[in-house]
C-alpha positions in Angstrom: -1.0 -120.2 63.9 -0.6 -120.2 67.7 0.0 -116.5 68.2 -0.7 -116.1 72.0 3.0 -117.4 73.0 4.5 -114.3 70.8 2.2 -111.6 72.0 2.5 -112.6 75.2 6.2 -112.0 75.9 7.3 -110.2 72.6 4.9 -106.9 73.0 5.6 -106.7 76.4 9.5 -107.3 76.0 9.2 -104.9 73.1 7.2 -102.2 74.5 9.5 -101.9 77.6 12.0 -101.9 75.6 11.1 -99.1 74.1 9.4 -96.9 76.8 10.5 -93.2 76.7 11.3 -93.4 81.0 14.8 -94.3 82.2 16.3 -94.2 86.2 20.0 -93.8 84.3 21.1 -91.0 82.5 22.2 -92.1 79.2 25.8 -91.0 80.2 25.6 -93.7 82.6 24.9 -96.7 80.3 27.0 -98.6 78.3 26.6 -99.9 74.6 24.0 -102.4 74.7 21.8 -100.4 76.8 22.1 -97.3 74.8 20.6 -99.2 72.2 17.4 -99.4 74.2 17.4 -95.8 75.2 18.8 -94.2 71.6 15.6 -96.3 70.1 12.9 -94.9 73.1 13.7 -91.3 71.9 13.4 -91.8 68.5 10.2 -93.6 69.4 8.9 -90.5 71.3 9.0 -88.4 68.7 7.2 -90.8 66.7 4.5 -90.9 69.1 3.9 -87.4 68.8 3.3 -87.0 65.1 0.1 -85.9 63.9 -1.7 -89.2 62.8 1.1 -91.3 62.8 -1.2 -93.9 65.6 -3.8 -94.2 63.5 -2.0 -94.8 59.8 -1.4 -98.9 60.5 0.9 -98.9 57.2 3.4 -96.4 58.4 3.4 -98.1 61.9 4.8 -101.5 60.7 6.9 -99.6 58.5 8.3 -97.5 61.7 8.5 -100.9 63.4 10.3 -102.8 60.6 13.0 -99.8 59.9 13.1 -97.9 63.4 13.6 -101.2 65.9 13.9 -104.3 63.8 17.6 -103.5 63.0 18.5 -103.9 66.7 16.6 -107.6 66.7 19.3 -110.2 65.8 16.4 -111.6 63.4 18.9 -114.5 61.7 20.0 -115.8 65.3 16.9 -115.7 67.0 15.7 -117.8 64.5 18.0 -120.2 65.0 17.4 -120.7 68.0 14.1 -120.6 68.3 14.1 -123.7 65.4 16.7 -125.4 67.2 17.4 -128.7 66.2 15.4 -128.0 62.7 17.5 -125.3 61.6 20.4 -127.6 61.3 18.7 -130.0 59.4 17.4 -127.1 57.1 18.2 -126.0 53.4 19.8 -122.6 53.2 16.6 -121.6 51.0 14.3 -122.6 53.8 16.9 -120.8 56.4 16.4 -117.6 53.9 12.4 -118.1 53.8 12.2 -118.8 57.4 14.2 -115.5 58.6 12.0 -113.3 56.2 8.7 -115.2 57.5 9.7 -115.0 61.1 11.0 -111.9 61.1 7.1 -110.4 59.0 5.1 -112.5 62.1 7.0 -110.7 64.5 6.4 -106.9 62.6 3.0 -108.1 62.1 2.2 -109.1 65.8 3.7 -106.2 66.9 2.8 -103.3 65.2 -0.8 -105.0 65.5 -1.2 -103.8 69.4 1.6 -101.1 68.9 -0.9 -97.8 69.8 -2.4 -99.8 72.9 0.4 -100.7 74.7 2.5 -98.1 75.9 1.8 -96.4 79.1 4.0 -94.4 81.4 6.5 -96.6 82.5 9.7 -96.8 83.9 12.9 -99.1 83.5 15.6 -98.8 85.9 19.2 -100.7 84.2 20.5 -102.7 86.4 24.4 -103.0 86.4 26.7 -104.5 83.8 30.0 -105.5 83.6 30.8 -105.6 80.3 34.8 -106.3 79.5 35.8 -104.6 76.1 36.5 -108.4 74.5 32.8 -109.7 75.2 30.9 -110.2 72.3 27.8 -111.4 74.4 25.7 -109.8 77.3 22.8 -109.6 79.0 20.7 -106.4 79.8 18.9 -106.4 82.6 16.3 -104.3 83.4 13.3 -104.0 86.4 10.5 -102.5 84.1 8.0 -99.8 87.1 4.2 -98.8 86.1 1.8 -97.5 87.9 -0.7 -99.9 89.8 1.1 -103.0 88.4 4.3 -105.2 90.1 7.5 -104.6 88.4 8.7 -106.8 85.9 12.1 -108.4 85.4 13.1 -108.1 81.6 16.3 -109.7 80.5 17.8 -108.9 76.8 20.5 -111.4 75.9 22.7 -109.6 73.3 25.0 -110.5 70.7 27.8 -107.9 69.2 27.6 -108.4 65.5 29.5 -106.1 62.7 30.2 -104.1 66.0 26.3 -103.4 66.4 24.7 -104.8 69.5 21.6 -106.8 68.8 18.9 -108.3 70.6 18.6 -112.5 70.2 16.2 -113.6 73.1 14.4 -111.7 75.9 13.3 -112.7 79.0 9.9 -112.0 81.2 10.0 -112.5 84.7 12.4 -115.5 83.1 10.3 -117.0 80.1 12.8 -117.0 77.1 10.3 -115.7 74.1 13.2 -118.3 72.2 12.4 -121.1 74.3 8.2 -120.0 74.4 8.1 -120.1 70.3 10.3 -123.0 70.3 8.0 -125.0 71.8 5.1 -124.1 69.4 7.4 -124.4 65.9 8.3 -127.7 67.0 4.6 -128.1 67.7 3.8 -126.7 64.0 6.2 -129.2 62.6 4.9 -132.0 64.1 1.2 -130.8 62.6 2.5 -130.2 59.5 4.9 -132.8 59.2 7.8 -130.8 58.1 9.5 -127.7 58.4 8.6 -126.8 54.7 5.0 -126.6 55.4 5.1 -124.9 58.3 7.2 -122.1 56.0 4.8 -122.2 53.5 2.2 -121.8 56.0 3.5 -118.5 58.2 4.4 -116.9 54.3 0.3 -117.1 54.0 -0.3 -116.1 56.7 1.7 -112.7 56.6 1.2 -111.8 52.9 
């Protein structure tokens, strides 16, 4: 399993995220980007329980409960399988969310202790009319002795809960990225079954 392409934008659209440093005051954002600073300070306090970086079972638990609910896991799926989801059963569908959804916990809360330094996101601003369902959250991500990075979080608004379907790094969809290498997968393994059957060995 190719899992460069998720490591590569995922932690890093993750971890920035979820850094504890904002230029805004949360007063000053609006609903989809209070989700990303609500989640840094529950983070925080994470961080600074006794133990709780080196226990790797209660990490990907605090990943899979803390900031998976704000991931619109069933979407981004479907988009990242594109054309294959259509053409899928609603038992693979099922199997495929859970499967993606343990790869991305897993890769993850893998390098979760390592990543975060001190840095700082500045929201850039949104117009967001009361009717829009959709969004994007754009944010220029500042740490010291490295050039800023543009991160984009497309959102949708589902069951009045903003979620996150695809981010962006310095504009690389992590959709688009993993797209590529599931269609890749399928053509390996000759069908979307088998590549299903392959991530579920992979993450139990």
């Amino acid at each position: 399993m190719k899992t460069q392409t998720f490591s590569t934008y995922l932690i890093l659209g993750f971890i920035l995220l979820f850094s504890h440093n904002s230029r805004a005051a949360a007063e000053e954002l609006q609903a989809p980007q209070r989700i990303i600073d609500d989640t840094s300070k529950i983070l925080l306090a994470k961080l600074k329980e006794p133990g709780f970086i080196d226990n790797k079972a209660e990490i990907r638990m605090f990943v899979d409960k803390a900031i998976f609910p704000y991931v619109d896991t069933v979407r981004m799926s479907a988009l990242v399988l594109g054309k294959h989801w259509r053409k899928a059963s609603k038992e693979q569908k099922k199997r495929f969310i859970a499967a993606f959804k343990s790869l991305l916990v897993n890769t993850y809360s893998a390098t979760f202790t390592e990543q975060f330094n001190d840095w700082t996101i500045q929201y850039l601003p949104l117009k967001l009319k009361p009717s829009d369902k959709t969004t994007v959250v754009k944010t220029i991500v500042s740490q010291t002795g490295k050039a800023d990075a543009k991160i984009d979080y497309s959102m949708v608004l589902r069951n009045e809960q903003w979620k996150i379907k695809d981010l962006k790094v310095e504009g690389i969809s992590l959709v688009i990225g993993n797209r590529d290498v599931f269609n890749q997968m399928i053509r390996q393994y000759g069908s979307l079954e088998a590549v299903i059957v392959e991530l579920e060995a992979k993450n139990s």
